[in-house]
Backbone bond lengths (Angstrom), bond angles and torsions (degrees), N, CA, C in turn:
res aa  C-N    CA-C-N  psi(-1)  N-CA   C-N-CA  omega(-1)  CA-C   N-CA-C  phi
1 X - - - 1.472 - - 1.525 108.79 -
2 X 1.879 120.12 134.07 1.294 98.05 168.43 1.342 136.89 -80.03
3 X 1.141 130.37 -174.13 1.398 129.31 172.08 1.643 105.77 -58.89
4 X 1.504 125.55 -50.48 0.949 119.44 -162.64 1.978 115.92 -67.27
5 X 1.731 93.83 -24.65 1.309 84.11 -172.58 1.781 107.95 -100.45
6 X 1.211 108.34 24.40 1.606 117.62 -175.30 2.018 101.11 -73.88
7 X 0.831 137.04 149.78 1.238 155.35 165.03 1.278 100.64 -63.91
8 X 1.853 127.55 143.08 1.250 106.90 166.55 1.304 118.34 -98.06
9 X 1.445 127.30 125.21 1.521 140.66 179.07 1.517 103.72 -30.82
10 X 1.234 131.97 -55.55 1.546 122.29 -165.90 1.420 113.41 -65.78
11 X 1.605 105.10 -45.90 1.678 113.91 174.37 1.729 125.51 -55.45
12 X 1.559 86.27 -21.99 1.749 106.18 178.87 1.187 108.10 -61.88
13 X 1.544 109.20 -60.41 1.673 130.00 177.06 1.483 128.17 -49.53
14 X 1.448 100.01 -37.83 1.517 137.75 168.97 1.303 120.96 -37.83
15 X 1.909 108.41 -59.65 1.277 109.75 169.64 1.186 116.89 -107.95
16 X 1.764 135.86 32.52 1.882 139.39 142.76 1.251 91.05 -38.44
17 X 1.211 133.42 -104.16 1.398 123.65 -164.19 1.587 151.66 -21.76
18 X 1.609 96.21 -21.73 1.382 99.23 -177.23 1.721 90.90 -117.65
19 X 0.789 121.11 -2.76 1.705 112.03 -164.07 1.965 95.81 -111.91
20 X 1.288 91.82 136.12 1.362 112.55 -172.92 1.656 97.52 -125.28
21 X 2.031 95.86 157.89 1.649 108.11 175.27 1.517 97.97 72.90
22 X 1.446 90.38 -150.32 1.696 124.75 157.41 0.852 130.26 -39.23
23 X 1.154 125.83 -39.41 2.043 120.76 -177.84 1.800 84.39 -74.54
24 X 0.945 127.23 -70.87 1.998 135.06 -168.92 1.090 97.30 -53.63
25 X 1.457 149.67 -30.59 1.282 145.48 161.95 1.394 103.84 -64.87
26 X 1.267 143.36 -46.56 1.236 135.77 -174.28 1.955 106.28 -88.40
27 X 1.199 100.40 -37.38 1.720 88.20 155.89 1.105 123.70 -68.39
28 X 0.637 138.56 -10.34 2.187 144.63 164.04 1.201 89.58 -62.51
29 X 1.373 123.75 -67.45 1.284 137.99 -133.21 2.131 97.42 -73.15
30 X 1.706 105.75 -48.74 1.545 102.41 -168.61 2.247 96.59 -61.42
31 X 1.479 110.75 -46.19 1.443 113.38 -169.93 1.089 95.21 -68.44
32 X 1.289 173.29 14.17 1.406 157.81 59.51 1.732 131.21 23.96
33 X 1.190 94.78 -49.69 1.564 127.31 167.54 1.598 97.39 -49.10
34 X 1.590 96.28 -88.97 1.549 131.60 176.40 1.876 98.80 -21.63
35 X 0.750 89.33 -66.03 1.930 102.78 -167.80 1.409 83.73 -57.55
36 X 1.310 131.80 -83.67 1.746 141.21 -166.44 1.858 86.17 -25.19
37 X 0.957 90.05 -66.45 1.476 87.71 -145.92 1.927 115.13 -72.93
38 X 1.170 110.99 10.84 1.048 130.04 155.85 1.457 128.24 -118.97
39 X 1.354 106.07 28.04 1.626 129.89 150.93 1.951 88.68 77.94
40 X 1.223 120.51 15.96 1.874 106.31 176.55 1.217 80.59 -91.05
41 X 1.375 117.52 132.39 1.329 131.45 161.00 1.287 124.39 -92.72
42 X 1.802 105.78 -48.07 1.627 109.57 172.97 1.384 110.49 -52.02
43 X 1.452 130.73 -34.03 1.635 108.73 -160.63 1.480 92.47 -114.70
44 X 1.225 119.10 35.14 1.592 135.77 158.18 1.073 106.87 -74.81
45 X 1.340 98.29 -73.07 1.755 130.75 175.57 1.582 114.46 -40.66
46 X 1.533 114.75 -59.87 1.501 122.05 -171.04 1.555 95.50 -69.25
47 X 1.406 130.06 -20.42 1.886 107.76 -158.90 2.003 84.32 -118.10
48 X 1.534 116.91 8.31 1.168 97.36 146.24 1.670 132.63 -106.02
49 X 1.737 105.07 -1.82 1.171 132.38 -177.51 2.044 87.41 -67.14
50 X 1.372 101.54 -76.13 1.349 118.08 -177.61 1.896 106.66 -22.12
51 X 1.061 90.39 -56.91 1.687 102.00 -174.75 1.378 113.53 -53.07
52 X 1.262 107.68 -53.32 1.292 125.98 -176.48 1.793 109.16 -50.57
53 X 1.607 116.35 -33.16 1.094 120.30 -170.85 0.881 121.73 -69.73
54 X 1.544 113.43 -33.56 1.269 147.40 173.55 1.437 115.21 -43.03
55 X 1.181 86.75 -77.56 1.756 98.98 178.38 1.042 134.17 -61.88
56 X 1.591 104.70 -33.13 1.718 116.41 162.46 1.932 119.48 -53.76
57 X 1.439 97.18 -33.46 1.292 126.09 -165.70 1.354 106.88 -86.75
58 X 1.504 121.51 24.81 2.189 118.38 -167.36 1.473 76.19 -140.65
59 X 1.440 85.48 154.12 1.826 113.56 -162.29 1.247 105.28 -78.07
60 X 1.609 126.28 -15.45 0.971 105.96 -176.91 2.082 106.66 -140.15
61 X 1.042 123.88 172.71 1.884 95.28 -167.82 1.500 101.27 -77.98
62 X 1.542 119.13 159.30 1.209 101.03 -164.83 1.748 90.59 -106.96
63 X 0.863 108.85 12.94 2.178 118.67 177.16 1.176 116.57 96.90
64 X 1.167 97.38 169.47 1.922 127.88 -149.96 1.744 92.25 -56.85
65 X 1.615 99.87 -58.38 1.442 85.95 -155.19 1.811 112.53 -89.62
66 X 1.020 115.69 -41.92 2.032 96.52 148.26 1.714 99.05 -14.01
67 X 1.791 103.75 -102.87 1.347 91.28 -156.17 1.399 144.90 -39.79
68 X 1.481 110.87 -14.94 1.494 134.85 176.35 1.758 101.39 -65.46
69 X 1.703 86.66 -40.81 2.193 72.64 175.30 0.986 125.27 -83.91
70 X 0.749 124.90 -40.89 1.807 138.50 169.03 1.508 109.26 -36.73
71 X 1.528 108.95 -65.16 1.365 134.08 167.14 1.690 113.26 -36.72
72 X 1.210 117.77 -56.21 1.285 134.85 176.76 1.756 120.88 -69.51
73 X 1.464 114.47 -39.67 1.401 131.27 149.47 1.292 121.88 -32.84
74 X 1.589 98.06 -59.27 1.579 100.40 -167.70 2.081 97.61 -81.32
75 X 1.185 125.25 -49.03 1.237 123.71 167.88 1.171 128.33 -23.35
76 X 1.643 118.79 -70.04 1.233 120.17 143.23 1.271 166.11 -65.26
77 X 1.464 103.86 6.51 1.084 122.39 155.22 1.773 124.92 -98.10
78 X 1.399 94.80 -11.06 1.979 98.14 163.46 1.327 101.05 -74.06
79 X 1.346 127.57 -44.36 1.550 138.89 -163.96 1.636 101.34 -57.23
80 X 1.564 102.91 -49.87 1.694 85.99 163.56 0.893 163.32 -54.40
81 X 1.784 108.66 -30.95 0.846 146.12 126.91 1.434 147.21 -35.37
82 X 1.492 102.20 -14.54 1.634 104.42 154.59 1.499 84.39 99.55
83 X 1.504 152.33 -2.04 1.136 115.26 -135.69 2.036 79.64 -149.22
84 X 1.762 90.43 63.02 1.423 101.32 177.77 1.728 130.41 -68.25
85 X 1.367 119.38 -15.59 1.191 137.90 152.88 1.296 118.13 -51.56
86 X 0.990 122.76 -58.92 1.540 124.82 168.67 1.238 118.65 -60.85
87 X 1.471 135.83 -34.49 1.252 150.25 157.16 1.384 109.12 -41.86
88 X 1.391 130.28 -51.62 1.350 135.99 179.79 1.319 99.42 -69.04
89 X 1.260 134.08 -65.47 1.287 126.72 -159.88 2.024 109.84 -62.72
90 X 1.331 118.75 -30.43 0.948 128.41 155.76 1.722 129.50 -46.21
91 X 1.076 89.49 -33.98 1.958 106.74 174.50 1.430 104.23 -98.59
92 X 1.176 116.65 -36.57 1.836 114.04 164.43 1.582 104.63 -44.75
93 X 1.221 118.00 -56.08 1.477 131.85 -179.42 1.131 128.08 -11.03
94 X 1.917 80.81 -67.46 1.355 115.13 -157.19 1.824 108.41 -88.75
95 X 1.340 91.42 -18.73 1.581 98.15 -173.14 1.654 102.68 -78.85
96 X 1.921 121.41 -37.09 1.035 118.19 170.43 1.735 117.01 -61.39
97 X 1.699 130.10 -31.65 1.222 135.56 158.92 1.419 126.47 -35.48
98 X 1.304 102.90 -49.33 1.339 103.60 -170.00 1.521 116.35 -122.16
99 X 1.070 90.84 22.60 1.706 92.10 -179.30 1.689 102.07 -79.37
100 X 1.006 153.98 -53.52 1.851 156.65 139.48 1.438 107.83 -6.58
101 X 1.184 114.28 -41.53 1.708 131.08 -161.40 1.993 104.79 -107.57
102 X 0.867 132.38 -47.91 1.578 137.73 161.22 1.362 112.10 -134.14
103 X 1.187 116.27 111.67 1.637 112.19 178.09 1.570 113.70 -67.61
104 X 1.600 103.54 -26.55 1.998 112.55 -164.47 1.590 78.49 -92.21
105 X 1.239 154.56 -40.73 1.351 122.69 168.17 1.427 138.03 -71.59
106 X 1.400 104.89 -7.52 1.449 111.24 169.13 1.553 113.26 -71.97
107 X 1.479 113.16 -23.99 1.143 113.24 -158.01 1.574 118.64 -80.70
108 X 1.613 93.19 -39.95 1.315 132.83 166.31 1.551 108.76 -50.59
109 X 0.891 119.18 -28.00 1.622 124.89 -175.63 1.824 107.23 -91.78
110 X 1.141 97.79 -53.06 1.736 105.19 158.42 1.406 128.24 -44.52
111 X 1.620 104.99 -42.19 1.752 109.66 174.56 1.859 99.99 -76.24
112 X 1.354 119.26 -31.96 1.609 104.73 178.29 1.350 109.82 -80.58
113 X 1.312 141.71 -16.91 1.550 152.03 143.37 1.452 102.21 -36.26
114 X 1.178 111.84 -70.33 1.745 118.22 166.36 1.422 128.70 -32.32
115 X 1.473 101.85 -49.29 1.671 108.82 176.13 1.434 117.22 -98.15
116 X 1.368 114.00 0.39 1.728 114.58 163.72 1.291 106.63 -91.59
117 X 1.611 111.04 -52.55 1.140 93.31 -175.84 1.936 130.08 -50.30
118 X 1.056 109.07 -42.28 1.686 139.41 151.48 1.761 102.59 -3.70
119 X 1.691 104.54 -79.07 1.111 134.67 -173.07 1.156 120.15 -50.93
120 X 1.603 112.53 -32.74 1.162 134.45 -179.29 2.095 119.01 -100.61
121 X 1.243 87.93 1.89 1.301 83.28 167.23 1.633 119.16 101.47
122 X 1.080 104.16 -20.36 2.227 121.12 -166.58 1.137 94.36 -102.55
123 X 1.573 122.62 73.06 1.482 118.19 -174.06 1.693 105.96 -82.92
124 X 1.726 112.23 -15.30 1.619 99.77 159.93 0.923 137.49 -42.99
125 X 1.892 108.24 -39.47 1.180 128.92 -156.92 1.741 93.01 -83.76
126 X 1.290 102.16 -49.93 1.472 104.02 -173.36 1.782 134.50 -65.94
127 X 1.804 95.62 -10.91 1.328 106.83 176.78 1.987 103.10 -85.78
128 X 1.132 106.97 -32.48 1.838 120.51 171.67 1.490 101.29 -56.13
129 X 1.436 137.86 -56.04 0.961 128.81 165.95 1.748 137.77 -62.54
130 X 1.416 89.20 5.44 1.954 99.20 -164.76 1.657 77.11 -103.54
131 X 1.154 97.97 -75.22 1.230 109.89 -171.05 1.971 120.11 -36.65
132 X 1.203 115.43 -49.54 1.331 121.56 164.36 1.394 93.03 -54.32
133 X 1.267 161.63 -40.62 1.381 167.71 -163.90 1.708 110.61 -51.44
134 X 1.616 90.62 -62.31 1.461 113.95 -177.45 1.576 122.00 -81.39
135 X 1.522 109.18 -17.30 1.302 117.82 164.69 1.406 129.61 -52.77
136 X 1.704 107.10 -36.10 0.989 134.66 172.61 1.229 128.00 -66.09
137 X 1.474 120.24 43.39 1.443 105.51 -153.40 2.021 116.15 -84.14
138 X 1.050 90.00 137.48 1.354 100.15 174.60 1.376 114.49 -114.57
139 X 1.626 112.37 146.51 1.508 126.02 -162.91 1.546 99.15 -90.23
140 X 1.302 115.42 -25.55 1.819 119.32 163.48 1.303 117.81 -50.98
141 X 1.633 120.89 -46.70 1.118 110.50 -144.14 2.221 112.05 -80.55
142 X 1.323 109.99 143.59 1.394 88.83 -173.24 1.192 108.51 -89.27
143 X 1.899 105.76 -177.75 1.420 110.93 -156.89 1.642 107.34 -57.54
144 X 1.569 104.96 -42.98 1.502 105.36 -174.89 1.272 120.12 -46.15
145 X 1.688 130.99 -39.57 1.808 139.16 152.77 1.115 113.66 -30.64
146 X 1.389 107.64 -73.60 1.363 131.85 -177.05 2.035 107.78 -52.99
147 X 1.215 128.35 -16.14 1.007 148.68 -176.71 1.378 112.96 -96.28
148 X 1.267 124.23 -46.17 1.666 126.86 174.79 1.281 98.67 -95.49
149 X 1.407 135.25 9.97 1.497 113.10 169.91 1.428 93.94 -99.39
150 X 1.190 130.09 -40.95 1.885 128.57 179.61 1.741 94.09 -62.57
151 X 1.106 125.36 -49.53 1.346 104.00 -173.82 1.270 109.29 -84.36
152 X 1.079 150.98 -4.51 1.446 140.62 117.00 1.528 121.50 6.78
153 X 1.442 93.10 -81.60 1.524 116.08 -148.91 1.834 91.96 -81.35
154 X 1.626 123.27 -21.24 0.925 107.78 -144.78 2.241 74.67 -100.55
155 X 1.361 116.37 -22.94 1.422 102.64 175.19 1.380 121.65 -78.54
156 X 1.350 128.92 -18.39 1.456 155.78 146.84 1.685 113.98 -35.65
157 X 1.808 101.88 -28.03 1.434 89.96 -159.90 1.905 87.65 -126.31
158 X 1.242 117.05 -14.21 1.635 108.12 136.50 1.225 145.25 -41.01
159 X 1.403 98.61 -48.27 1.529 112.34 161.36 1.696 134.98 -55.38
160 X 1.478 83.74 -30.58 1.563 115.73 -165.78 1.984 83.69 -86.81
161 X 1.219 143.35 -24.40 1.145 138.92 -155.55 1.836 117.17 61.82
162 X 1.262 115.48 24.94 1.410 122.43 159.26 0.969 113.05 -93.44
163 X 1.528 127.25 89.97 1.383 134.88 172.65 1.357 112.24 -75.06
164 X 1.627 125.15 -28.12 1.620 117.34 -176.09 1.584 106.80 -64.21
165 X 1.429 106.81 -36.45 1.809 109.21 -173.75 1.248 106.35 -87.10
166 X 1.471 119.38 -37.48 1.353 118.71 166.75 2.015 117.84 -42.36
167 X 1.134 109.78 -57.14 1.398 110.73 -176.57 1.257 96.21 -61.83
168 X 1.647 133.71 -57.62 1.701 99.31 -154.49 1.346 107.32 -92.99
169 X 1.257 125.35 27.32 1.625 127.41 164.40 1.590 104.06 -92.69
170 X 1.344 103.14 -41.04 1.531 94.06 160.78 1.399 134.23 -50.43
171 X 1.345 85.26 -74.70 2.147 99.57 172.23 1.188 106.73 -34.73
172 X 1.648 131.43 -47.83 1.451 107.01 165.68 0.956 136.61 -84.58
173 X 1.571 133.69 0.69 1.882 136.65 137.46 0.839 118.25 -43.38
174 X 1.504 112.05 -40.53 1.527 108.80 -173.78 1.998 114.48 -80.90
175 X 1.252 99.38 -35.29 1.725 95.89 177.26 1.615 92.89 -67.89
176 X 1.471 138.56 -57.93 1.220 124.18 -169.87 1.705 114.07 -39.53
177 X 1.583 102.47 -56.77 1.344 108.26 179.98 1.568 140.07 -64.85
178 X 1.686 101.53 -5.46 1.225 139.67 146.67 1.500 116.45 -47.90
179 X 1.164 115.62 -72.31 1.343 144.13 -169.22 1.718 93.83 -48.30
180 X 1.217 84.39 -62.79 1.986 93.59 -178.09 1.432 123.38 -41.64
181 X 1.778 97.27 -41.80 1.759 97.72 -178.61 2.014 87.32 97.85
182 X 1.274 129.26 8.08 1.479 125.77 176.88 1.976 105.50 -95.55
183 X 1.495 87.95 91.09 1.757 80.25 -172.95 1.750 101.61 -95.81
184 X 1.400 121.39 6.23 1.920 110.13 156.11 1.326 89.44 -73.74
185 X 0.777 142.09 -76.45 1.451 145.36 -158.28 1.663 112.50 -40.42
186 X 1.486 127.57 -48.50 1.398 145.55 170.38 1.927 93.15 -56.63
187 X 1.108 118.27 -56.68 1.560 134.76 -164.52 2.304 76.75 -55.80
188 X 1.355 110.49 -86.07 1.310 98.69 -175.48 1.695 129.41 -2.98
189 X 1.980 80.44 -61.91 1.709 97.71 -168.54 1.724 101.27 -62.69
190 X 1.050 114.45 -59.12 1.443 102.00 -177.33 1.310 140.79 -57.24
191 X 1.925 101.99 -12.85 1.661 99.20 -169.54 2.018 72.66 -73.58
192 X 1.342 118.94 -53.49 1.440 119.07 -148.75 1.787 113.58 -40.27
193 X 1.721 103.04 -34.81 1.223 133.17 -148.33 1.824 87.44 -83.57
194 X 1.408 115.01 -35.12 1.398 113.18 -179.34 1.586 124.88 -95.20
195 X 1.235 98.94 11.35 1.720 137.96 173.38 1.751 97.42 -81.01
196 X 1.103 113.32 -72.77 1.547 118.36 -163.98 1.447 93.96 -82.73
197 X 1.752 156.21 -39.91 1.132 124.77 170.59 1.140 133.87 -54.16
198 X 1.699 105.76 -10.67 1.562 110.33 -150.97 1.874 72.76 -108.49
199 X 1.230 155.49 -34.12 1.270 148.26 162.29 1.634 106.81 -48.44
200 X 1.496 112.52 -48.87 1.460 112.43 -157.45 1.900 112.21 -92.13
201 X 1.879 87.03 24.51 1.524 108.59 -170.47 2.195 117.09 37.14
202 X 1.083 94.88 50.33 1.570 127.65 176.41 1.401 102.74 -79.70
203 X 1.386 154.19 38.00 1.428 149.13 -119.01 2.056 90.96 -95.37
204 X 1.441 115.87 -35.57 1.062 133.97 -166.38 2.150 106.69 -60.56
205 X 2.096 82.66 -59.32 1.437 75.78 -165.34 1.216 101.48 -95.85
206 X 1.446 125.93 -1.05 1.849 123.50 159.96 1.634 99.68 -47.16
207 X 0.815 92.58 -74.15 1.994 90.63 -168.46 1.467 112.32 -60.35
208 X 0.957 119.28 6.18 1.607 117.54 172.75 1.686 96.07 -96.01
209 X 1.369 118.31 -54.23 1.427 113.47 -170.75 1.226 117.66 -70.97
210 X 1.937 114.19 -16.77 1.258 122.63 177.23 1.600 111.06 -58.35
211 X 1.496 93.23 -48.04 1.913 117.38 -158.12 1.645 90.03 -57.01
212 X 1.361 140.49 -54.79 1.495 160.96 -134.02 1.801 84.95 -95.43
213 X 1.149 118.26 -38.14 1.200 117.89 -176.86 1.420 117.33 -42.98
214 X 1.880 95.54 -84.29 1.099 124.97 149.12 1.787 136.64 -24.68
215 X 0.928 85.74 -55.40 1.854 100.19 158.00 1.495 114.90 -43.99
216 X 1.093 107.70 -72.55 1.804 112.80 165.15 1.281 115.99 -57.75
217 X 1.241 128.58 -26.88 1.785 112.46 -177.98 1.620 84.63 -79.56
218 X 1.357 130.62 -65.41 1.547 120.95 -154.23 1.520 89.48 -57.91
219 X 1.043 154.64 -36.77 1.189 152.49 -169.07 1.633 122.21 -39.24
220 X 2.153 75.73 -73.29 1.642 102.88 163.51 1.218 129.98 -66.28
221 X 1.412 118.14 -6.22 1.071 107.32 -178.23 1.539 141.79 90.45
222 X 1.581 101.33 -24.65 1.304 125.61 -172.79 1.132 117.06 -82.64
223 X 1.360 141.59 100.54 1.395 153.97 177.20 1.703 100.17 -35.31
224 X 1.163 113.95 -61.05 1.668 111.94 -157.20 1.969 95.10 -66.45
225 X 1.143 102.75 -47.16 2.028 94.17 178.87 1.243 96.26 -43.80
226 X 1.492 122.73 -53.44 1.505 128.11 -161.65 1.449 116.33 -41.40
227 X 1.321 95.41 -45.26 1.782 110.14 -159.74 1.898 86.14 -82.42
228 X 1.262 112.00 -69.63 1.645 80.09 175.84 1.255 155.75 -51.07
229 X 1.593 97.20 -28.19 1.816 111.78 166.21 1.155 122.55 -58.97
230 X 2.113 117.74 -29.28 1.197 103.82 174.42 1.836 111.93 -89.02
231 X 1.191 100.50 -5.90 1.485 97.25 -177.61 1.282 107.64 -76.16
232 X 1.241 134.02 -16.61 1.006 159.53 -118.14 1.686 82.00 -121.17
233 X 1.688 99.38 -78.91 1.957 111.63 -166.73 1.980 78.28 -61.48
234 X 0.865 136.20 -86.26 1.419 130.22 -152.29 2.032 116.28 -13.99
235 X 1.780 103.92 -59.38 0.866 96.82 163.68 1.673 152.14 -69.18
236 X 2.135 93.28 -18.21 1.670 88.67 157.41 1.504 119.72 -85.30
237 X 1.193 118.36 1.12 1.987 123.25 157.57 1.036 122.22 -60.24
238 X 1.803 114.07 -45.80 1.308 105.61 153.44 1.269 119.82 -48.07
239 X 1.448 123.57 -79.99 1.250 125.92 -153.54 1.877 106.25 -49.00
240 X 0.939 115.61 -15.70 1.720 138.67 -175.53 1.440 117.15 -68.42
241 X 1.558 86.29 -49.25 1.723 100.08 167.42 1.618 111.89 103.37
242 X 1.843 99.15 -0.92 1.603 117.62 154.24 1.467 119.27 -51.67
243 X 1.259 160.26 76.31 0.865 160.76 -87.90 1.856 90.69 -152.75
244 X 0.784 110.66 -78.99 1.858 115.48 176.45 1.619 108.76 -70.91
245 X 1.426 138.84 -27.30 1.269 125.43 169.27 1.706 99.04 -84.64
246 X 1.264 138.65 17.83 1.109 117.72 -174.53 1.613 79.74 -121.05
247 X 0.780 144.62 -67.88 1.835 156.48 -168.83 1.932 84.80 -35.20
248 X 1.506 113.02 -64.79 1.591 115.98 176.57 1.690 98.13 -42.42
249 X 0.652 140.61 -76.73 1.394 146.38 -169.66 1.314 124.50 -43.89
250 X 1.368 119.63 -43.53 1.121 153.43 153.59 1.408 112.57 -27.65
251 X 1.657 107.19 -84.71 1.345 122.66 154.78 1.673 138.04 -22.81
252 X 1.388 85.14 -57.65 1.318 95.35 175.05 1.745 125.02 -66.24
253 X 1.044 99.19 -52.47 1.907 115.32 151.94 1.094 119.80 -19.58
254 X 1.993 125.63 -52.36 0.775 151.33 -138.68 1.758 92.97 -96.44
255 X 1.304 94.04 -66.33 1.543 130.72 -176.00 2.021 97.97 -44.32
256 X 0.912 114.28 -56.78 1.485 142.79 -179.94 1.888 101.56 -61.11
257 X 1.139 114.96 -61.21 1.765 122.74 -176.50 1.682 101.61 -56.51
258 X 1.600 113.39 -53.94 1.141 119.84 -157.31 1.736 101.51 -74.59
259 X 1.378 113.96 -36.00 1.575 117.01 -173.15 1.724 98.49 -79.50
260 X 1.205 128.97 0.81 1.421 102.40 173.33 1.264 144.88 -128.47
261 X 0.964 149.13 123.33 1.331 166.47 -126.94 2.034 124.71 -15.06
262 X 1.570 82.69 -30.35 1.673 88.21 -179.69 1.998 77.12 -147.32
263 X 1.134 104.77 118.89 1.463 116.52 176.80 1.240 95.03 -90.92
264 X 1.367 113.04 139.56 1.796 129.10 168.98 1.593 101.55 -93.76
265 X 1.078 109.72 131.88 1.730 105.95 -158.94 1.367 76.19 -105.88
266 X 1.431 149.32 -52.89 1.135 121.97 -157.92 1.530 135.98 -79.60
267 X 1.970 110.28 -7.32 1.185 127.42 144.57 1.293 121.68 -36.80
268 X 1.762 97.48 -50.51 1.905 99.86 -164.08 1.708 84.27 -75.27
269 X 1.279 126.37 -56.52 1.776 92.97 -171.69 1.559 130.72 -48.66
270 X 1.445 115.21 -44.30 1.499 124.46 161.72 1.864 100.32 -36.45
271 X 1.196 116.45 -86.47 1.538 114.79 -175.17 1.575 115.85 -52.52
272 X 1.035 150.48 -20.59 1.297 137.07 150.15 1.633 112.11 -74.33
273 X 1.314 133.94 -32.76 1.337 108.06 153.53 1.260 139.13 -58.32
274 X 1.487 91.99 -36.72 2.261 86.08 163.87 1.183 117.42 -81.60
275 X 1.623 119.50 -22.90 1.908 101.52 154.86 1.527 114.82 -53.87
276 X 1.353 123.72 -53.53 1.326 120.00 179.47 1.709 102.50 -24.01
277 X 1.727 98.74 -84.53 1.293 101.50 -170.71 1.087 144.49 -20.49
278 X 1.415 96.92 -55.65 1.482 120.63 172.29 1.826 96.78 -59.25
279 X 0.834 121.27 -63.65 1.630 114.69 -166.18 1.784 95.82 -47.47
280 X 1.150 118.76 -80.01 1.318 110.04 166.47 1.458 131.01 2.28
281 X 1.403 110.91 -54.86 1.646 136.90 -160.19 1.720 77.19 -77.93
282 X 1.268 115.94 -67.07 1.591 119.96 -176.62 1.438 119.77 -66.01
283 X 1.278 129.00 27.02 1.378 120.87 169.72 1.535 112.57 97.23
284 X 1.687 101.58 -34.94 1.808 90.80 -137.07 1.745 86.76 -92.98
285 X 1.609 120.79 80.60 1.103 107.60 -175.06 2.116 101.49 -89.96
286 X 0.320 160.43 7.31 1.514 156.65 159.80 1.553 102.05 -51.36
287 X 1.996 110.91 -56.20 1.408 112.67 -176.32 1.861 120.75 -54.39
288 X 1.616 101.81 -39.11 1.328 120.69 168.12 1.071 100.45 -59.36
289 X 1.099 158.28 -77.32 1.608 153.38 -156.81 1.760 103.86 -48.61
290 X 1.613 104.96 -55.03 1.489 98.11 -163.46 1.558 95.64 -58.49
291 X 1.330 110.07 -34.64 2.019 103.08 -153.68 2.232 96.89 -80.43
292 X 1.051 116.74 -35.43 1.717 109.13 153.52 1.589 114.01 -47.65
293 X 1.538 107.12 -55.16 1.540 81.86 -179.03 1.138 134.28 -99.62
294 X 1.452 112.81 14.42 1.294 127.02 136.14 1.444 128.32 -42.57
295 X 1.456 122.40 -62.63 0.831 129.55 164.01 1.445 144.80 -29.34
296 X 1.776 99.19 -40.77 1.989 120.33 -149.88 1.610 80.45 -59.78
297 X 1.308 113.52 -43.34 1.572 108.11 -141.48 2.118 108.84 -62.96
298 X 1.869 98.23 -30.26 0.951 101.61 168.28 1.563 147.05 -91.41
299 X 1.676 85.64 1.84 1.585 101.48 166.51 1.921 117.37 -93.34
300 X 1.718 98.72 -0.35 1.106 85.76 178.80 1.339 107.60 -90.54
301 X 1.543 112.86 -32.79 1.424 109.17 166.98 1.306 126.30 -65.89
302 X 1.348 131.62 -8.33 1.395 131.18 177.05 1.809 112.50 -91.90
303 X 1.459 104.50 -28.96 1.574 109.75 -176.16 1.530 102.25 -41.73
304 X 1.210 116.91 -173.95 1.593 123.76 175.98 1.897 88.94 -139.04
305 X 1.845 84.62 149.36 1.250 122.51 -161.51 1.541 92.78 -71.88
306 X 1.604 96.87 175.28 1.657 86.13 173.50 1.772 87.43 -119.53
């Protein structure tokens, strides 16, 4: 937004006092903006809380798309805040509000319930909300929707360690996302898809979905697909019984995470524990020991607090 067309904050403040209902609900709502967009989050949050009271609080609903902002205000501004649990339950809310009043916005509020909750760690909670998502089916929605709600439910239920529901929620993201002509999106489904064969000891079609993986990152070009696709083929080599092309792979992954721009530290611990392993599997356990206790020091800094 430019400066020129910004509202002025004092004049905003100016008329709280005389303005009642709706107009003071929608003045909450612009100094809300103001705050967002100058990174205050708490009094984002409180003057969209305020709003919210407002509107909840009029005799009659004041409509779909008001409450969607308000609703969305306060959502995203907990999310900034780190405090993504509450964000979900806030969109639970809103999805029970308006579900009578817009059914396709209730639903919509359920899939961001889905992806906070996610964020936040309660992937039970967050597969109940995917899943209520997909229940819903609508003959509108296109394949690409219909495509991130199965891969939703089907990364929700990875987490969860249900690889049988996990795979065929995938397999059908991925034919939707097929359909589309969206092959990052297909690349997703398959690293996920070579996640649960290589769990459901699938050694055959792990490395097929690995190889397809990989194929598309060297394709695309994109270093970060890269580094997962081979971490990705490394671990169906293990399961394969490739033992030195998977350790190569491994490495390289490793080699790839650490050289680039924002390193994911908790990849490189995942991939030096399955080098460990693998060294292990190969004898050379002394090397496994040093690269674990190499490691401890950085898993203690990566763990999460309680």
């Amino acid at each position: 937004m430019s400066t020129e067309n910004k509202p002025d904050e004092k004049e905003l403040w100016k008329k709280i006092p005389a303005s009642v209902g709706t107009e003071r609900a929608e003045t909450f709502i612009e100094l809300s903006h103001l705050a967002y967009d100058r990174g205050d989050h708490k009094a984002a949050l409180a003057l969209c809380q305020s709003a919210r009271e407002i509107y909840e609080g009029q005799s009659t609903f004041v409509g779909t798309s008001r409450m969607l902002h308000v609703y969305e205000g306060i959502t995203w501004s907990l999310r900034k805040l780190d405090r993504d649990a509450e964000a979900a339950q806030v969109a639970l809310d809103a999805a029970e509000l308006l579900k009578d009043e817009d059914a396709a916005a209730s639903i919509e509020m359920f899939r961001d319930a889905g992806r906070f909750y996610y964020a936040a760690g309660e992937y039970e909670k967050s597969l109940e909300c995917h899943t209520k998502a997909l229940e819903n089916v609508d003959p509108d929605l296109s394949d690409l929707t219909n495509g991130i709600d199965y891969y939703n439910v089907g990364s929700a239920c990875i987490q969860l360690k249900r690889y049988p529901e996990a795979l065929a929620a995938l397999q059908s993201a991925r034919a939707f996302f097929k359909r589309e002509k969206e092959p990052e999106r297909v690349f997703y489904c398959d690293e996920y898809i070579t996640v649960c064969f290589i769990e459901l000891g699938n050694s055959v079609e792990a490395m097929r979905h690995a190889q397809k993986t990989l194929d598309f990152a060297i394709t695309a070009q994109k270093s970060v697909l890269e580094t997962w696709a081979r971490y990705r083929m490394g671990c169906a080599k293990i399961l394969l019984g490739e033992a030195d092309e998977a350790e190569e792979e491994l490495r390289q992954a490793l080699t790839m995470n650490t050289n680039a721009c924002h390193t994911d530290w908790d990849l490189a611990i995942d991939i030096e524990k399955e080098i460990a392993k693998l060294l292990v599997s190969k004898g050379r356990v002394s090397e496994a020991d040093e690269i674990l206790r190499r490691i401890a020091n950085l898993e203690e800094i990566m763990e999460d607090e309680d």
